[in-house]
ROLOGU-72517 format. One record per residue (C-alpha): residue number from 1; residue in one letter; x, y, z. Coordinates in steps of 0.001 Angstrom, whole numbers, plus 500000, padded with zeros to 6 digits. Example, Ala and Ser with C-alpha at 12.3 -4.5 7.8 and 13.67 -1.06 7.14 Angstrom:
BEGIN
resi 1; resn a; u 512300; v 495500; w 507800
resi 2; resn s; u 513670; v 498940; w 507140
//
This chain:
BEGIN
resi 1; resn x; u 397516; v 680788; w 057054
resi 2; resn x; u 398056; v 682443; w 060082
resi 3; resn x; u 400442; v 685549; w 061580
resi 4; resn x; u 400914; v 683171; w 064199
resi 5; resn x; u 402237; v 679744; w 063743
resi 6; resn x; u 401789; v 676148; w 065938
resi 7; resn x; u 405782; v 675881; w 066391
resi 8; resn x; u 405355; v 679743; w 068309
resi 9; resn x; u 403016; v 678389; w 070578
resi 10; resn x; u 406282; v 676735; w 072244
resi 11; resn x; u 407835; v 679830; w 073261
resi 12; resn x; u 404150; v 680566; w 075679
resi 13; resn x; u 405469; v 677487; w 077755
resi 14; resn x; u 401116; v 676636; w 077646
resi 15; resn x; u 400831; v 674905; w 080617
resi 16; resn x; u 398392; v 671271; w 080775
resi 17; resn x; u 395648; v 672937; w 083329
resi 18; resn x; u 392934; v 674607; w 083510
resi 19; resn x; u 392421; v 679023; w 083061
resi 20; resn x; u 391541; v 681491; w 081089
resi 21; resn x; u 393869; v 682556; w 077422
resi 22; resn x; u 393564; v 684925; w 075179
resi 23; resn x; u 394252; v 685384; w 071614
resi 24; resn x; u 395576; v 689222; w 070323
resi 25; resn x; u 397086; v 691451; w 067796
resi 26; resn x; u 399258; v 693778; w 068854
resi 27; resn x; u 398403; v 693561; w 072231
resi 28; resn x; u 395033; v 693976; w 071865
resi 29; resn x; u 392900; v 691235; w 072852
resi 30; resn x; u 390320; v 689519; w 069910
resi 31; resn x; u 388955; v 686761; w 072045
resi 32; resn x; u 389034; v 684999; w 075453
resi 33; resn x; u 388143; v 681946; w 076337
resi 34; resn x; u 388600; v 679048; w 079211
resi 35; resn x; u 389905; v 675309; w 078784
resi 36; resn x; u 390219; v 672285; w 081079
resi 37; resn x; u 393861; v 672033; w 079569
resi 38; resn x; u 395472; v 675539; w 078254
resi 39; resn x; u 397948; v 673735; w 076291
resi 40; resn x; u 395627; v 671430; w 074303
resi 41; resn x; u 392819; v 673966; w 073835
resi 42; resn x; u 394878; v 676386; w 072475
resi 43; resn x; u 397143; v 674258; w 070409
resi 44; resn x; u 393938; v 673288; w 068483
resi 45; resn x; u 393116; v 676553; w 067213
resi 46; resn x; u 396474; v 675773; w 064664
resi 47; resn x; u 395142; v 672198; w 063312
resi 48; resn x; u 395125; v 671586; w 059751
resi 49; resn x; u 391462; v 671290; w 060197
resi 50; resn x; u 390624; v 674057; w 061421
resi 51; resn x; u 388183; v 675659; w 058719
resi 52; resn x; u 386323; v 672641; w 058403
resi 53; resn x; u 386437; v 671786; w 062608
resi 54; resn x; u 385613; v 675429; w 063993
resi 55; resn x; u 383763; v 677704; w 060900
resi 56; resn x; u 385062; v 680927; w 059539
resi 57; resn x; u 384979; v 683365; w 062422
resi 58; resn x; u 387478; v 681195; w 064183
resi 59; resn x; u 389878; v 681289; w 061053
resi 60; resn x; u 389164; v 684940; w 061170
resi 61; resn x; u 390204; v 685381; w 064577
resi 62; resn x; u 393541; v 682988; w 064519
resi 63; resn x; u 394446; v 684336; w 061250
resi 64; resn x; u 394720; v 687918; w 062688
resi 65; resn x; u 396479; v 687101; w 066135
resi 66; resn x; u 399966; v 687324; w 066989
resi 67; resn x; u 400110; v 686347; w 070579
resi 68; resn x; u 398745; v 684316; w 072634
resi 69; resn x; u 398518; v 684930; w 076683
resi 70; resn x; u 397071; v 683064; w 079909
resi 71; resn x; u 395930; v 683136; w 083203
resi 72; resn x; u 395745; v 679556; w 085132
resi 73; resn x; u 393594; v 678776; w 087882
resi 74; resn x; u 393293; v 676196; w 089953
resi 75; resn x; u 389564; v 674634; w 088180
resi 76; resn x; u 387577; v 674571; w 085397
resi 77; resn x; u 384667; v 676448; w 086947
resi 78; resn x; u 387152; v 679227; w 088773
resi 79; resn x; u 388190; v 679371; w 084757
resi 80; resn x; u 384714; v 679669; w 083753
resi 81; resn x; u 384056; v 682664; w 086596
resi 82; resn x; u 387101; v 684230; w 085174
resi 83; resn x; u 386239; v 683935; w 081650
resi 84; resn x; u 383130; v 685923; w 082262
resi 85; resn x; u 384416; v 688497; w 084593
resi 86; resn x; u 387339; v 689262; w 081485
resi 87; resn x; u 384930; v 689281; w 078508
resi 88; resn x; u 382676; v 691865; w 080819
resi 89; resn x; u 385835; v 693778; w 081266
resi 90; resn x; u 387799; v 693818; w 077670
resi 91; resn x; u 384996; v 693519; w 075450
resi 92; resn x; u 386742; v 691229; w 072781
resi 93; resn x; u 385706; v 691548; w 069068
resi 94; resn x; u 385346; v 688041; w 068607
resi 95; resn x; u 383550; v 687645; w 071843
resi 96; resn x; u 380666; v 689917; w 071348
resi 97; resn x; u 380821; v 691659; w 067856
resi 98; resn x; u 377527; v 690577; w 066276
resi 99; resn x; u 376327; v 688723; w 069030
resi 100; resn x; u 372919; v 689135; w 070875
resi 101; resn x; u 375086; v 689368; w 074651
resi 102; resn x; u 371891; v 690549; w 076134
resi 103; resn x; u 370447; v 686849; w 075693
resi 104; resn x; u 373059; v 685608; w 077961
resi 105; resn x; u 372682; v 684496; w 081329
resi 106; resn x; u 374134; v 686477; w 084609
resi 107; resn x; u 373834; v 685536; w 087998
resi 108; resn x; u 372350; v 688107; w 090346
resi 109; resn x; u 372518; v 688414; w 094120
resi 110; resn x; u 369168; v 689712; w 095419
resi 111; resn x; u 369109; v 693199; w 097620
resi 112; resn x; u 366959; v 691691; w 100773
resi 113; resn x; u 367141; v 690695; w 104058
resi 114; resn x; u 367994; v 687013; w 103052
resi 115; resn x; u 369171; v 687740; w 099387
resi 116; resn x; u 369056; v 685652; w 096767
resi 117; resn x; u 370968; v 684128; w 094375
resi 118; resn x; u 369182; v 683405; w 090959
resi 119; resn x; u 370292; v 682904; w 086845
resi 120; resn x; u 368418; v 685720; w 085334
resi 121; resn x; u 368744; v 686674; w 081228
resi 122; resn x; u 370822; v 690025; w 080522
resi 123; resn x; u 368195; v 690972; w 078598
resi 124; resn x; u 365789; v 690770; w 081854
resi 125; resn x; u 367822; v 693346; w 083779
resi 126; resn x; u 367531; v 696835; w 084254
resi 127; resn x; u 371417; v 698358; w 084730
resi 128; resn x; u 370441; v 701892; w 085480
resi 129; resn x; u 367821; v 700649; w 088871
resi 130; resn x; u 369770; v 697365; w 089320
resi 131; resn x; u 365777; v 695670; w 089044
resi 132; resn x; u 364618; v 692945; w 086959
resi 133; resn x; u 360977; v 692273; w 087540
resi 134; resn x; u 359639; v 692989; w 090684
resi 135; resn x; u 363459; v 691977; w 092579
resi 136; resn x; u 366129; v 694750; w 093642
resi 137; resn x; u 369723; v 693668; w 092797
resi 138; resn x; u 372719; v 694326; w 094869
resi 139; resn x; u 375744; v 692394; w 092501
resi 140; resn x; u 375593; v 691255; w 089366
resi 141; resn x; u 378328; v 688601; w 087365
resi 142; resn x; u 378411; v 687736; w 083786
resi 143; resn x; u 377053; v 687394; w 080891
resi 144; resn x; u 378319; v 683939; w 080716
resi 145; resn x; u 378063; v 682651; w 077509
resi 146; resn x; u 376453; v 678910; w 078290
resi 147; resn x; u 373952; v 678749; w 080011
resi 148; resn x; u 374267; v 674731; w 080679
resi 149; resn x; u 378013; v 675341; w 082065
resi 150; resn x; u 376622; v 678105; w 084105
resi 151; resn x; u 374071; v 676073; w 085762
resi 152; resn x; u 376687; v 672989; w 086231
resi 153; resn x; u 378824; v 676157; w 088266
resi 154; resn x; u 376082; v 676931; w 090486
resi 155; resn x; u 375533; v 673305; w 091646
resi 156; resn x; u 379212; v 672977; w 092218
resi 157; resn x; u 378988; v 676384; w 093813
resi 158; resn x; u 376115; v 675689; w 096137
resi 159; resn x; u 377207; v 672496; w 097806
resi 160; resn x; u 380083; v 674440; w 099235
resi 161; resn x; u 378253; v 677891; w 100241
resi 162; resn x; u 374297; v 676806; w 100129
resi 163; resn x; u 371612; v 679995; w 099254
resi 164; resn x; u 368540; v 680911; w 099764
resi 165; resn x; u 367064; v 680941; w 095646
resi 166; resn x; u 363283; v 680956; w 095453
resi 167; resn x; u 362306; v 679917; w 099261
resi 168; resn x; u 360665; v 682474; w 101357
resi 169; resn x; u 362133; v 683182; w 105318
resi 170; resn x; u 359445; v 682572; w 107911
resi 171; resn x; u 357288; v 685678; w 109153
resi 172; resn x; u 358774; v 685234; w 112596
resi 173; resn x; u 362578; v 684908; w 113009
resi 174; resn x; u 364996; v 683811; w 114797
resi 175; resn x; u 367097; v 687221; w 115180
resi 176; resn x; u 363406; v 689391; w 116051
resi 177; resn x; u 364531; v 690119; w 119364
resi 178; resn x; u 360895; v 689574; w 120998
resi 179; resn x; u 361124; v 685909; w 119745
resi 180; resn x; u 364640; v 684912; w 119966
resi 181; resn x; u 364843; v 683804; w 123925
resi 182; resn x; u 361888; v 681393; w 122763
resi 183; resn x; u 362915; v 680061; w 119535
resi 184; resn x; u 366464; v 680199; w 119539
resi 185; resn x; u 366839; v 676072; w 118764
resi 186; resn x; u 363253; v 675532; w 117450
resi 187; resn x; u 362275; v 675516; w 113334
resi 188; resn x; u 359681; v 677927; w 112522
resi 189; resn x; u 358910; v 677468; w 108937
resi 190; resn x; u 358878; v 674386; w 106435
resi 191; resn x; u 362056; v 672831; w 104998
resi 192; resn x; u 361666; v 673677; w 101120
resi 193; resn x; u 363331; v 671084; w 099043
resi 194; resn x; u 366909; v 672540; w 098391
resi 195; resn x; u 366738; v 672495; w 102081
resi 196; resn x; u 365839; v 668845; w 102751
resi 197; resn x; u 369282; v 667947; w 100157
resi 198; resn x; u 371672; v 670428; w 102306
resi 199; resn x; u 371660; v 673285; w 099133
resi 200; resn x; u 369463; v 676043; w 101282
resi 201; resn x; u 370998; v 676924; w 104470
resi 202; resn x; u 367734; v 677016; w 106119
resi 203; resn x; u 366277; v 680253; w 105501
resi 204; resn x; u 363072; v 678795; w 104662
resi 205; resn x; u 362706; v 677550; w 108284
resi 206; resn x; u 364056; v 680267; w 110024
resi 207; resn x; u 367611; v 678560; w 111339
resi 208; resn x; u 369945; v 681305; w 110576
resi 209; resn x; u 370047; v 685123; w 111499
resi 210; resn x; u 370622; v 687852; w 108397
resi 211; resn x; u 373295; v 688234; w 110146
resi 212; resn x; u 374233; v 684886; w 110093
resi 213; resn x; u 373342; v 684596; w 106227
resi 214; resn x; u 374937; v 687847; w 105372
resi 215; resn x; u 378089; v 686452; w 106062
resi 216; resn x; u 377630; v 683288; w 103661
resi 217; resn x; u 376811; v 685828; w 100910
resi 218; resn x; u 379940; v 687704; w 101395
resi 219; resn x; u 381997; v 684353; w 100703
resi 220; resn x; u 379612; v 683381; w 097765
resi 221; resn x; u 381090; v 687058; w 096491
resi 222; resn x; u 384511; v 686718; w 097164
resi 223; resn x; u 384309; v 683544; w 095205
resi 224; resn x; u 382708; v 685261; w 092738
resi 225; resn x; u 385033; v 687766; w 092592
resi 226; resn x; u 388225; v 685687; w 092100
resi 227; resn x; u 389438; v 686217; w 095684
resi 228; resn x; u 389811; v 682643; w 096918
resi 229; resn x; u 393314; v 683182; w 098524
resi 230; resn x; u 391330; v 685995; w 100948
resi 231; resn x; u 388303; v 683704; w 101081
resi 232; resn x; u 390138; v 680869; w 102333
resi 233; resn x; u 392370; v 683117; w 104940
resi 234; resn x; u 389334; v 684624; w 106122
resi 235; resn x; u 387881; v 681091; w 107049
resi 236; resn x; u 390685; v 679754; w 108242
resi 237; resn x; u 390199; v 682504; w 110648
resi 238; resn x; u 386364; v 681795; w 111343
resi 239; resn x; u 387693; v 678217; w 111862
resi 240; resn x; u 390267; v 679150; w 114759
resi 241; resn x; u 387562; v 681958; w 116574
resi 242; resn x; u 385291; v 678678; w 116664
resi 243; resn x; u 387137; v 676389; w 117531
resi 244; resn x; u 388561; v 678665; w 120546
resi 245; resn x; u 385208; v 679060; w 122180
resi 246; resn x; u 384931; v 675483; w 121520
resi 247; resn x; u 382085; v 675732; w 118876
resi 248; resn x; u 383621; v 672673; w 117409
resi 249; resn x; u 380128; v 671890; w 115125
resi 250; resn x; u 380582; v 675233; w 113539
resi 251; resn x; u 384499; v 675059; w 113442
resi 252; resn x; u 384206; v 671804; w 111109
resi 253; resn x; u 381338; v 673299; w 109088
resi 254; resn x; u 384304; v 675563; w 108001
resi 255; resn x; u 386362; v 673079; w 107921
resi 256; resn x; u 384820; v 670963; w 105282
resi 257; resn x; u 384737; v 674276; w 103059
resi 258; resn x; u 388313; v 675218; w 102954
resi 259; resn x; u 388377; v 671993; w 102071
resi 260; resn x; u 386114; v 672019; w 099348
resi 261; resn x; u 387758; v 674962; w 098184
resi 262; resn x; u 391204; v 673564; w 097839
resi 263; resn x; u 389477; v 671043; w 096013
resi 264; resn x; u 387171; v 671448; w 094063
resi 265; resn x; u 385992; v 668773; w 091915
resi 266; resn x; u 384332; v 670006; w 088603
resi 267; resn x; u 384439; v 667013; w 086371
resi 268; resn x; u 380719; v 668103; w 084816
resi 269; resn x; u 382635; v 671145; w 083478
resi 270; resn x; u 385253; v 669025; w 081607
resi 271; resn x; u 383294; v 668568; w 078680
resi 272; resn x; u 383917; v 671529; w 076274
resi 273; resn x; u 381398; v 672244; w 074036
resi 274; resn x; u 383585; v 672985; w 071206
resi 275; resn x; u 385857; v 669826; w 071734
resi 276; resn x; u 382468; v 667712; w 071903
resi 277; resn x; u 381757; v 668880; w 068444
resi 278; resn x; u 384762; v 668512; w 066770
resi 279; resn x; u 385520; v 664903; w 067482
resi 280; resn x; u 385823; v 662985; w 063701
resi 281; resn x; u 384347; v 659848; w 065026
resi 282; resn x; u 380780; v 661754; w 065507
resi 283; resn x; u 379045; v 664108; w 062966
resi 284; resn x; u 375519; v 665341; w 064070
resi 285; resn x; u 373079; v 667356; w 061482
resi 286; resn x; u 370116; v 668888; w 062468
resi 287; resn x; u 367665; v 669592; w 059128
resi 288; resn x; u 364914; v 672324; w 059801
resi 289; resn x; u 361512; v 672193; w 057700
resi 290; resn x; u 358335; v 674462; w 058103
resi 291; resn x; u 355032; v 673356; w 056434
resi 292; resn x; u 351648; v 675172; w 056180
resi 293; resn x; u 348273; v 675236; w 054121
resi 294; resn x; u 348192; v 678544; w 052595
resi 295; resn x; u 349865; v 680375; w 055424
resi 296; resn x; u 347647; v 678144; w 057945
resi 297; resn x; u 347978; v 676049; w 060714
resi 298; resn x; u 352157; v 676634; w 060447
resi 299; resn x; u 354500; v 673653; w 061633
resi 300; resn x; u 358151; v 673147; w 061692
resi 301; resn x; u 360638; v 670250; w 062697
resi 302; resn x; u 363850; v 669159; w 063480
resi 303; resn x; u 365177; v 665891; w 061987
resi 304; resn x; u 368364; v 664504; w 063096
resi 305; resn x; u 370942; v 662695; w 061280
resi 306; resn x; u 374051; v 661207; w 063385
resi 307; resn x; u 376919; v 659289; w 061623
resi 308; resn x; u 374639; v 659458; w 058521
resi 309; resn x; u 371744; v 657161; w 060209
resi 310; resn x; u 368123; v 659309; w 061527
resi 311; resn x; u 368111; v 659565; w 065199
resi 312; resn x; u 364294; v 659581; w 065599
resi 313; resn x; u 364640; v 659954; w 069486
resi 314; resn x; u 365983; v 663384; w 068906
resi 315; resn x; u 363314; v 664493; w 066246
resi 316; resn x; u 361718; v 667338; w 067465
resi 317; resn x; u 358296; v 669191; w 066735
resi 318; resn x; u 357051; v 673174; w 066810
resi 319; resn x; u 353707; v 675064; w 066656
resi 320; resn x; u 354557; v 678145; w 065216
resi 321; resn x; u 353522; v 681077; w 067323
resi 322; resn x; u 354806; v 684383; w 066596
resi 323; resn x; u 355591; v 683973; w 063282
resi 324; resn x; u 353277; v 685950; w 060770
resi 325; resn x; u 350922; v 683996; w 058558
resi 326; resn x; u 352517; v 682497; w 055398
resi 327; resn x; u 356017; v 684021; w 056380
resi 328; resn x; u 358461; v 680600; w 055747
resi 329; resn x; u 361565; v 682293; w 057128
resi 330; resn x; u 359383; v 684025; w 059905
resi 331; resn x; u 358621; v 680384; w 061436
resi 332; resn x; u 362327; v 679124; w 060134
resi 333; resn x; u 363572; v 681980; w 062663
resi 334; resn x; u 361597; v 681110; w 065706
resi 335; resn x; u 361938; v 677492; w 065572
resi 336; resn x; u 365273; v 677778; w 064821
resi 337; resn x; u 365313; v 680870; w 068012
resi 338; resn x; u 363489; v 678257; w 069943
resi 339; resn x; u 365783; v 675269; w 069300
resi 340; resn x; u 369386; v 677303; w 070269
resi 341; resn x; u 367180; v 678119; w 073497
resi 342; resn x; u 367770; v 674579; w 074668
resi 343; resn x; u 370954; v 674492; w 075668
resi 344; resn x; u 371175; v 671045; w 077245
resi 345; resn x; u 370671; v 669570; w 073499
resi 346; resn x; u 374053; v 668662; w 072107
resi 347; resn x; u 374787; v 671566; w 069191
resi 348; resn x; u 375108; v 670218; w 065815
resi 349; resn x; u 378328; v 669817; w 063407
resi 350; resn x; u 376080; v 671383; w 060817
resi 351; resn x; u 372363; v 672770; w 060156
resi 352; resn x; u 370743; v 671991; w 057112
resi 353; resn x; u 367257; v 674544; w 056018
resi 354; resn x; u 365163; v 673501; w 053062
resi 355; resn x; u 365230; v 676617; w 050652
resi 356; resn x; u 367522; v 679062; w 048764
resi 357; resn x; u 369599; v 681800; w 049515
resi 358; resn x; u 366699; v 683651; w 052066
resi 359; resn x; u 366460; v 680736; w 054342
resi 360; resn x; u 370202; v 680145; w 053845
resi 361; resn x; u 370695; v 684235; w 055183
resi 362; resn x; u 368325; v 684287; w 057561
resi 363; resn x; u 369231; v 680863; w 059648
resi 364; resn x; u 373045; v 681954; w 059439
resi 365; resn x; u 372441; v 685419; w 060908
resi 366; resn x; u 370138; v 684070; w 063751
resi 367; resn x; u 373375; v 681672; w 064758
resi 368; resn x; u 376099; v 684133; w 064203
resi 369; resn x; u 373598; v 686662; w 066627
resi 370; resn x; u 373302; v 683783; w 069011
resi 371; resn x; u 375998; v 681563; w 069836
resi 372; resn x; u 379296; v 682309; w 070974
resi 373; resn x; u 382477; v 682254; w 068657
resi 374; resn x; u 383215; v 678827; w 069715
resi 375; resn x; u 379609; v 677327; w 069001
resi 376; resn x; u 379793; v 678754; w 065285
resi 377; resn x; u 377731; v 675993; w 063203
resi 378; resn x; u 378009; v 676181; w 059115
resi 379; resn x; u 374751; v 676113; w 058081
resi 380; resn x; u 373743; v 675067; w 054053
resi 381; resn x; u 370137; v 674823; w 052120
resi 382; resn x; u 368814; v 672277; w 049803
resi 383; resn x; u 367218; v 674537; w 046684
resi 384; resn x; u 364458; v 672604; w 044767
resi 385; resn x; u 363206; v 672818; w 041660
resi 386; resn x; u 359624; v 673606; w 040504
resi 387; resn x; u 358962; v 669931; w 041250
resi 388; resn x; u 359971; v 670382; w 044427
resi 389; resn x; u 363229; v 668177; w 043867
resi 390; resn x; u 366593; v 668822; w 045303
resi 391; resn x; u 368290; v 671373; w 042664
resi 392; resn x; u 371153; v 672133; w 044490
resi 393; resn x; u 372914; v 672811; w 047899
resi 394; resn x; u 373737; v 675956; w 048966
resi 395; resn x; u 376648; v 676988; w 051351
resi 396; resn x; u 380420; v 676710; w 052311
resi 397; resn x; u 381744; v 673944; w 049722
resi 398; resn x; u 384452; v 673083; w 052718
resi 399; resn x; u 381068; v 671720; w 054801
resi 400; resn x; u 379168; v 670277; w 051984
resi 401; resn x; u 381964; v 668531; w 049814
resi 402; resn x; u 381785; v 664499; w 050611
resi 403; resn x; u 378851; v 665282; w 052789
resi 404; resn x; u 376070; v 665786; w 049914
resi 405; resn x; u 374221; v 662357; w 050566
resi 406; resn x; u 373575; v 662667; w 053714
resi 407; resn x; u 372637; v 666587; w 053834
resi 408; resn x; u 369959; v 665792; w 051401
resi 409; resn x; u 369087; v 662621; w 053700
resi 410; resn x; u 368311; v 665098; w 056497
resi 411; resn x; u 366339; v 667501; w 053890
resi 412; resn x; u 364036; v 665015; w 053305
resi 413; resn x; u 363956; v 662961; w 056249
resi 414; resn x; u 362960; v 666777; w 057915
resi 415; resn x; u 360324; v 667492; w 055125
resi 416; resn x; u 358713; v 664002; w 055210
resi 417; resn x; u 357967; v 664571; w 059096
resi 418; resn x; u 356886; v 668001; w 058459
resi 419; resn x; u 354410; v 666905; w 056505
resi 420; resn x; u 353272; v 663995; w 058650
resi 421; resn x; u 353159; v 666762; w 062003
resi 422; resn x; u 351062; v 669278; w 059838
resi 423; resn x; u 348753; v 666180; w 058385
resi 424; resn x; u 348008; v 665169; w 061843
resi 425; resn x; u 347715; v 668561; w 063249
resi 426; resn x; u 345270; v 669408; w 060301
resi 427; resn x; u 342569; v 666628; w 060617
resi 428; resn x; u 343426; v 666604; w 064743
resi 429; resn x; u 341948; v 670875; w 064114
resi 430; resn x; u 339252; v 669419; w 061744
resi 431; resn x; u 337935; v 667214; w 064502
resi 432; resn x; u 338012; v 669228; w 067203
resi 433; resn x; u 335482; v 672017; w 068064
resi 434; resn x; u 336571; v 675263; w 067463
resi 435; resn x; u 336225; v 676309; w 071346
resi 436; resn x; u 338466; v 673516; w 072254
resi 437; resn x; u 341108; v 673836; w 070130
resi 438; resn x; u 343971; v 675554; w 071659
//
């Protein structure tokens, strides 16, 4: 099947840690991605499998490489930092061809006094001004492609360099020279949370100069910026200048981050998304269902089927907002928009919409535009009849053969609580006065 076969792979000497590899043809590089273990992520793009574990883009990809190369580092998140920075960089086919990049997440540093470091959407940001609402940007990284890894990062991140992110600095501080003989050891402003649990610095209550501040932000960067040999020199040498004028607080502040640095611990990023999925002994299906009276009052749901048995706990319900009156793939789009937003929700094995080859179109374009190559999801339909009865299932036949029963289980498990949502919402709007109901 492919250019490239498994017994190759030996002759890469794929080491069992984390980094970053990438897949190309001719030296030209298709896709990048990170792993926990370069060896076994890689070696499972050439399982027998594969069509049926990964989807079609994947086979498209592996199918057209020839050679495979790495970069190790020493974590999963340094990976993950990596990962982004190269994707920015090479612009791989398979990373970004027909996908909506500007959804992504990127993490900006603020340009202020005590800057800022926040997750903000691609989408949000203004390149040409560096702006994104009402907030000046000095540096941005990304997109990263997960927005649930990227958030894990940033709490790994933070406990070793803590930032200012939404607290406001004091009106008086401590480096305004006409207050600083005065308040040099007293708090002048209110701990915010982050603060209280050791992830703000103390900008909030005026504990730290910009000066002071500035300098945290230019390790946060370096980290950022794949420099952790220089970032680690550079506080081994703030250690020492401490520690020599017998600062010896300060000195094991340092301390305790060199440390951190050298290791890291990043278990919370261990879990790949696309291993999660693929694992035989789980199969999760998520069925999608819109319902309406006449273009009215327009529902939609999300019924769950895992290991062929309903997961009611996962069910999930959506008022229709944007979608135009009567349009059934207008409200199949944003619910289904709405449901890839939540990226803490495990991702499905498989998506199932109820109706033909529209629905069928329309749901697989929305998931090809949003997910990454890794997170493809086969989706099929369940066409009915006049009579509304299951006429037949449209799709891949690789992801609906020997799955049939239960696909139409989650059709009509999905269409018997759209009906019960829209039956409730319906009399709930027929009892309640018009200037009430919301």
């Amino acid at each position: 099947m492919n250019h490239m076969k498994s017994q190759e792979l030996n002759k890469f000497k794929l080491p069992d840690t984390p980094g970053v590899y990438l897949f190309k043809k001719s030296g030209k590089v298709l896709y990048v991605g990170k792993a926990g273990s370069l060896r076994d992520r890689v070696r499972s793009y050439f399982s027998a499998d594969l069509i049926e574990t990964r989807g079609p883009r994947i086979v498209d990809m592996v199918t057209k490489a020839n050679g495979v190369s790495f970069r190790q580092t020493d974590s999963v998140l340094e990976a993950l930092l990596l990962e982004a920075e190269l994707i920015k960089k090479l612009k791989p086919f398979y990373n970004t061809e027909g996908k909506d990049d500007k959804s992504f997440n990127c993490v900006a540093i603020t340009d202020e006094d005590f800057p800022r470091v926040i997750i903000i959407r691609q989408k949000d940001i203004d390149f040409s001004k560096l702006t994104t609402s009402n907030l000046q940007l000095k540096t941005i990284y990304g997109p990263f492609p997960h927005g649930a890894e990227l958030r894990e990062a940033l709490k790994i991140i933070r406990r070793i360099f803590p930032y200012r992110d939404t607290c406001s600095p004091p009106n008086i501080r401590l480096n305004d020279s006409l207050y600083a003989d005065v308040l040099e050891n007293i708090r002048i402003g209110k701990p915010c949370f982050n603060r209280q649990i050791g992830l703000c610095p103390g900008v909030c209550t005026g504990e730290l100069s910009k000066k002071e501040y500035a300098r945290t932000i230019k390790w946060l960067t370096m980290f950022f910026e794949g420099k952790k040999p220089g970032l680690i020199k550079t506080l081994d040498q703030e250690m020492k200048r401490f520690a020599k004028t017998e600062a010896f607080e300060q000195a094991g502040e340092i301390k305790r981050r060199i440390f951190a640095l050298k290791h890291i611990k990043d278990v919370s990023l261990l879990k790949e998304r696309t291993f999660e999925k693929t694992k035989p002994a789980f199969f999760r299906m998520e069925a999608f269902d819109i319902s309406h009276t006449a273009g009215r009052e327009t529902v939609g749901v999300m019924a769950v089927i895992e290991n062929g048995a309903p997961n009611k706990n996962d069910y999930r319900l959506f008022n229709i907002k944007t979608a135009s009156s009567g349009s059934d793939t207008g409200a199949l789009k944003e619910i289904l928009e709405r449901r890839l937003r939540h990226e803490e929700w495990r991702l499905p094995n498989l998506i199932v919409v109820d109706g033909g080859k529209q629905q069928l179109s329309v749901a697989r374009a929305l998931i090809k535009k949003t997910l990454t190559l890794s997170d493809d999801i086969p989706v099929v339909s369940v066409l009915k009849n006049k009579y509304h009865k299951p006429k037949e299932i449209l799709g891949n036949r690789d992801f609906i053969k020997g799955k049939e029963k239960e696909i139409l289980l989650a059709n009509a498990m999905a269409h018997r609580f759209a009906i019960s949502f829209h039956r409730f919402k319906r009399q709930k709007n027929f009892q309640t006065p018009p200037h009430l109901n919301s």
